[in-house]
Residue frames relative to the residue before (quaternion, step in Angstrom):
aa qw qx qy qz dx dy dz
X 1.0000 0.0000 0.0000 0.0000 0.00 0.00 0.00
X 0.4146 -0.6718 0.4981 0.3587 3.49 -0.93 0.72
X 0.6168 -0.4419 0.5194 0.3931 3.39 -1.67 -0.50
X 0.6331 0.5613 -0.3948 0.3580 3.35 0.86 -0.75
X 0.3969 0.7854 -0.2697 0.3911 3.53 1.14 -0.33
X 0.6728 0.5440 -0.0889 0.4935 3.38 1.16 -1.82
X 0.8698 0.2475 -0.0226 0.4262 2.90 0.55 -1.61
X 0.5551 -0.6591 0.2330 0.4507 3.83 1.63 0.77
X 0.4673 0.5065 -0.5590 0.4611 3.45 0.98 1.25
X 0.6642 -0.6000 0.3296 0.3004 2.91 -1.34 0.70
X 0.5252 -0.7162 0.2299 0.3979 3.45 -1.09 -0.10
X 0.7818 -0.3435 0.2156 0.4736 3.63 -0.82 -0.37
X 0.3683 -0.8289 0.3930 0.1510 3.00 -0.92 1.39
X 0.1191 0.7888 -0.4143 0.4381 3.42 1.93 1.02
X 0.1039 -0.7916 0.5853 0.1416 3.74 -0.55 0.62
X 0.7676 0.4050 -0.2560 0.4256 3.38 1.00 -0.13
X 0.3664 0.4602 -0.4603 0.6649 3.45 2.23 1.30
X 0.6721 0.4233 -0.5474 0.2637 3.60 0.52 -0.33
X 0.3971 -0.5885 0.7033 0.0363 3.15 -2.44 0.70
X 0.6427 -0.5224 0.4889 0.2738 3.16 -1.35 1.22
X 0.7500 0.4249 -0.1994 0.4660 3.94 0.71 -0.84
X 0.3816 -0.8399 0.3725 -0.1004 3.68 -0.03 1.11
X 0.6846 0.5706 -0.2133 0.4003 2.93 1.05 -1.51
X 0.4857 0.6224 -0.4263 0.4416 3.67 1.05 0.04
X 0.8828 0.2926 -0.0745 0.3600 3.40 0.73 -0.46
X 0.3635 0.5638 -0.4278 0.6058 2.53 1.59 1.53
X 0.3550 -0.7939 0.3472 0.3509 3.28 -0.65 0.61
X 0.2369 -0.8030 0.2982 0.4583 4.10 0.28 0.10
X 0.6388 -0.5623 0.3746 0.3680 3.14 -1.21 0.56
X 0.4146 0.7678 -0.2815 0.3992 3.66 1.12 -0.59
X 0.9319 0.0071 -0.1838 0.3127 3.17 0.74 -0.50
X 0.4672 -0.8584 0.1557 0.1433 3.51 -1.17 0.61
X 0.5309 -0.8106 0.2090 0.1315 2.80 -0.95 1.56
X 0.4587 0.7054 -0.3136 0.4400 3.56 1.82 -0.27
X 0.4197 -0.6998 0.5571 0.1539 3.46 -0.92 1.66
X 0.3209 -0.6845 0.4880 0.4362 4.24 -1.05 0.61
X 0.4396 0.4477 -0.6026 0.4931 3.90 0.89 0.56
X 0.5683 0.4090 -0.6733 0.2378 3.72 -0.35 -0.35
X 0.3947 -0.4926 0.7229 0.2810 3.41 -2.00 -0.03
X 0.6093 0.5575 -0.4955 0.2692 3.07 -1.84 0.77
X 0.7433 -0.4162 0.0316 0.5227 3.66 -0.82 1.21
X 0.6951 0.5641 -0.1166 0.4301 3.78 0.91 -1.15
X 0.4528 0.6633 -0.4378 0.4040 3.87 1.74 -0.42
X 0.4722 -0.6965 0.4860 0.2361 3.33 -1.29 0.63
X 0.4219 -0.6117 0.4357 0.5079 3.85 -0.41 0.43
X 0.6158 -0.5341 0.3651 0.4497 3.87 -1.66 0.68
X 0.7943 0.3219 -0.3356 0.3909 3.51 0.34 -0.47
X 0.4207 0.5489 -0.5176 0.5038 3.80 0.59 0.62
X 0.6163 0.4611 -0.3127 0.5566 3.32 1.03 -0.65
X 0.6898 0.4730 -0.3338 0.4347 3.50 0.01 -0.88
X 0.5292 0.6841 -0.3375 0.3716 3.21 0.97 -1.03
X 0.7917 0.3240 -0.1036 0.5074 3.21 0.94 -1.49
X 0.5605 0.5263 -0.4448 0.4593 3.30 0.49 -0.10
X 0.6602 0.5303 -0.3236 0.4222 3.75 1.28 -0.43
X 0.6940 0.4464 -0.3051 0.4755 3.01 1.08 -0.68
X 0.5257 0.4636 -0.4796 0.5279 3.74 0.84 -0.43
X 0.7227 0.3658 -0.3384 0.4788 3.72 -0.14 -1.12
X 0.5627 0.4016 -0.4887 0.5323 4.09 0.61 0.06
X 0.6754 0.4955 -0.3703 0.4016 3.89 0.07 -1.30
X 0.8286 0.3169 -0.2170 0.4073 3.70 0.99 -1.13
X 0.4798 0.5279 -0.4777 0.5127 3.49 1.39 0.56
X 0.5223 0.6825 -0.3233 0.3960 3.88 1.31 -0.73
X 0.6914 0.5319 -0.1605 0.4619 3.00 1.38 -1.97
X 0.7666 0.4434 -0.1793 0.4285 3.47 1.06 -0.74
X 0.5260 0.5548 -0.3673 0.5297 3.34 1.08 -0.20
X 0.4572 0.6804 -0.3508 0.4527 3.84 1.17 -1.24
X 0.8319 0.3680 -0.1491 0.3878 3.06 0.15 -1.90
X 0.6810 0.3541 -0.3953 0.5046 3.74 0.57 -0.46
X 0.4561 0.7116 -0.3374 0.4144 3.67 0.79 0.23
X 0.6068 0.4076 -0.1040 0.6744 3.17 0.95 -1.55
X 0.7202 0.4408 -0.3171 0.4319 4.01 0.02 -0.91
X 0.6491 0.2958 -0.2343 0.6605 3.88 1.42 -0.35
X 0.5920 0.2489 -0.5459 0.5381 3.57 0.01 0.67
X 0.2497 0.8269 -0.3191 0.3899 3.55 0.77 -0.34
X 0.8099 0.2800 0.2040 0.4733 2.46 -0.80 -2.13
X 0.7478 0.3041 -0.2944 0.5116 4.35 0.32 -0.68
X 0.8134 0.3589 -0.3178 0.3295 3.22 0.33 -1.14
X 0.5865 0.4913 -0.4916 0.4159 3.46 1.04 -1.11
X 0.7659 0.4022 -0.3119 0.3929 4.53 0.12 -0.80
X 0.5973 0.3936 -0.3903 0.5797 3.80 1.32 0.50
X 0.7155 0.5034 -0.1886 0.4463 3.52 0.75 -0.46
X 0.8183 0.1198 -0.0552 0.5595 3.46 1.03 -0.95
X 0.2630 -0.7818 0.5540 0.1126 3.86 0.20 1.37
X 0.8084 0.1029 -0.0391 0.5782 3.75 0.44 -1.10
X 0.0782 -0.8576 0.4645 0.2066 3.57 -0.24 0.62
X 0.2507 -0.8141 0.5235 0.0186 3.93 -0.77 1.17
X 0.6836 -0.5627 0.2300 0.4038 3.02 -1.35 -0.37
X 0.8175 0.2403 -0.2003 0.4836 3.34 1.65 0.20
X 0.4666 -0.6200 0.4694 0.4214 3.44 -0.16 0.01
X 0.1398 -0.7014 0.6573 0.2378 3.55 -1.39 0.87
X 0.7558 -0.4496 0.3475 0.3252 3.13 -2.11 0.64
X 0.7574 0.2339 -0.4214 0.4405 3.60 0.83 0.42
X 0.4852 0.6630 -0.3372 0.4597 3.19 1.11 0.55
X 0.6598 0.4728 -0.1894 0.5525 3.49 1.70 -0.29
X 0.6051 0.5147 -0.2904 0.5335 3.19 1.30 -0.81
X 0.6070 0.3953 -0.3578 0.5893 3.74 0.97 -0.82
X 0.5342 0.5264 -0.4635 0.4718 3.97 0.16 -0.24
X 0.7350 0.5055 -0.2357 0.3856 3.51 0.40 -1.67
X 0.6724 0.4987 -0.2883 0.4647 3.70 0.92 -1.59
X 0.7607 0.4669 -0.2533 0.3730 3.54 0.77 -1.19
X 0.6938 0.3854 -0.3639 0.4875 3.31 0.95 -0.41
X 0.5566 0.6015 -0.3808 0.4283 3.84 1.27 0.42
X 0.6962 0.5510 -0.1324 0.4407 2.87 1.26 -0.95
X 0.5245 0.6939 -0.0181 0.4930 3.16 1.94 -0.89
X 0.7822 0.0856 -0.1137 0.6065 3.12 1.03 -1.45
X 0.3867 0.5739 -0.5129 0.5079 4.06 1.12 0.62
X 0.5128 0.5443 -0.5210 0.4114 4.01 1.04 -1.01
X 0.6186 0.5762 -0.3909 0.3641 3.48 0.46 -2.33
X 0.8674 0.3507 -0.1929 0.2958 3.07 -0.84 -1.45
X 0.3521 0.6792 -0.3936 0.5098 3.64 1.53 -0.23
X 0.6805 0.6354 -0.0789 0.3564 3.22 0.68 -2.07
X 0.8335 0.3523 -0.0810 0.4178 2.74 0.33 -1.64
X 0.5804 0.6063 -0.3725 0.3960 3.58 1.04 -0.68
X 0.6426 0.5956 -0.1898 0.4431 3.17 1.33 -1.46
X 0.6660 0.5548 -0.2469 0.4332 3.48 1.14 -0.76
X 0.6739 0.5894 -0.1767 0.4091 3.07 1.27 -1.14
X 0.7165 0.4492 -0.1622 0.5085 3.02 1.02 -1.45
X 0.5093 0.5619 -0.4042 0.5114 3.96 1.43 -0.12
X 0.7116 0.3498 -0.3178 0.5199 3.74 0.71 -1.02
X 0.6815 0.4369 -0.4025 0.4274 3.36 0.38 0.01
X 0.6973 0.4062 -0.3864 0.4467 3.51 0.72 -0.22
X 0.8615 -0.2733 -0.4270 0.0292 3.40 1.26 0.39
X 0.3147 -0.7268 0.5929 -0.1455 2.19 0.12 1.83
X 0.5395 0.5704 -0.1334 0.6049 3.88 1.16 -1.50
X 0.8004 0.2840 -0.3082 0.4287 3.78 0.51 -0.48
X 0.6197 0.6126 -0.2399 0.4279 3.16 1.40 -0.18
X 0.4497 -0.6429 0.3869 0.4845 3.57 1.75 -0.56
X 0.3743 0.6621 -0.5061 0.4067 3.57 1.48 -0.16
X 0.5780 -0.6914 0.3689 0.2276 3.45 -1.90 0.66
X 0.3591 -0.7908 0.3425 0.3582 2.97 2.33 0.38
X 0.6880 -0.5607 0.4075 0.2148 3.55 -1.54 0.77
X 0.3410 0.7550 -0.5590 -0.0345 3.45 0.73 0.48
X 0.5605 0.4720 -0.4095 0.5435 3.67 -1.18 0.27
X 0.6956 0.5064 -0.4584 0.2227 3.59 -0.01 -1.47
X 0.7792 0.5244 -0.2540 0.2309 3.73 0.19 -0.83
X 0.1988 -0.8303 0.4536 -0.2555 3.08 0.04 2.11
X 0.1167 -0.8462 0.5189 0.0321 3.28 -0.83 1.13
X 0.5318 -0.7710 0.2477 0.2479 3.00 -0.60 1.43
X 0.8461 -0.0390 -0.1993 0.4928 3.65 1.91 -0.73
């Protein structure tokens, strides 16, 4: 099936992709086509919007922090933990994996609380509405 299908183009003009079933390539009526920037009776107030846009741009800073996390336990524990790598892992070779990546991801969140709980305080000295809620731990 093409993509165009998905996205309310038609399908592929391949005869030897086509499929007795069709309905993919139609667009459905079901769904909706109205942007939350448009204006009109249905527009979202600006901050409801903002709202969301924070939380996505929070969920995908979460999502990214995760990942460089994982890529530095990775990266420390797997070259302190595993001198000759094989085809399995020995039973003290897992425990060191296990401790280091505990120890590793207790630092973060160590970190990060501290960080958090700095921008919020001042944030608080500044008259800002400070970060409450904001401080999120990653495990």
């Amino acid at each position: 099936m093409a993509f165009g299908g998905f996205f309310g183009g038609g399908g592929s003009n391949d005869s030897s992709s086509s499929s007795s079933d069709n309905s993919s390539s139609t667009p459905s009526s079901s769904i909706s086509t109205s942007s939350p920037f448009s204006s009109g009776p249905s527009a979202q107030p600006p901050s409801e919007i903002r709202q969301k846009i924070q939380s996505a741009l929070a969920l995908q800073a979460s999502v990214e922090n995760a990942k460089f996390l994982i890529q530095k336990v990775n990266e420390n524990c797997f070259e302190h933990c595993i001198p000759a790598p094989g085809s399995n892992l020995s039973a003290k070779e897992s425990s060191c994996l296990s401790s280091c990546m505990e120890k590793y991801i207790e630092a973060w969140n160590l970190t990060s609380r501290t960080y958090n709980a700095r921008l919020h305080r001042d944030s608080l000295a500044q008259g800002g509405p400070g970060l409450a809620g904001q401080s999120k731990e990653l495990f």
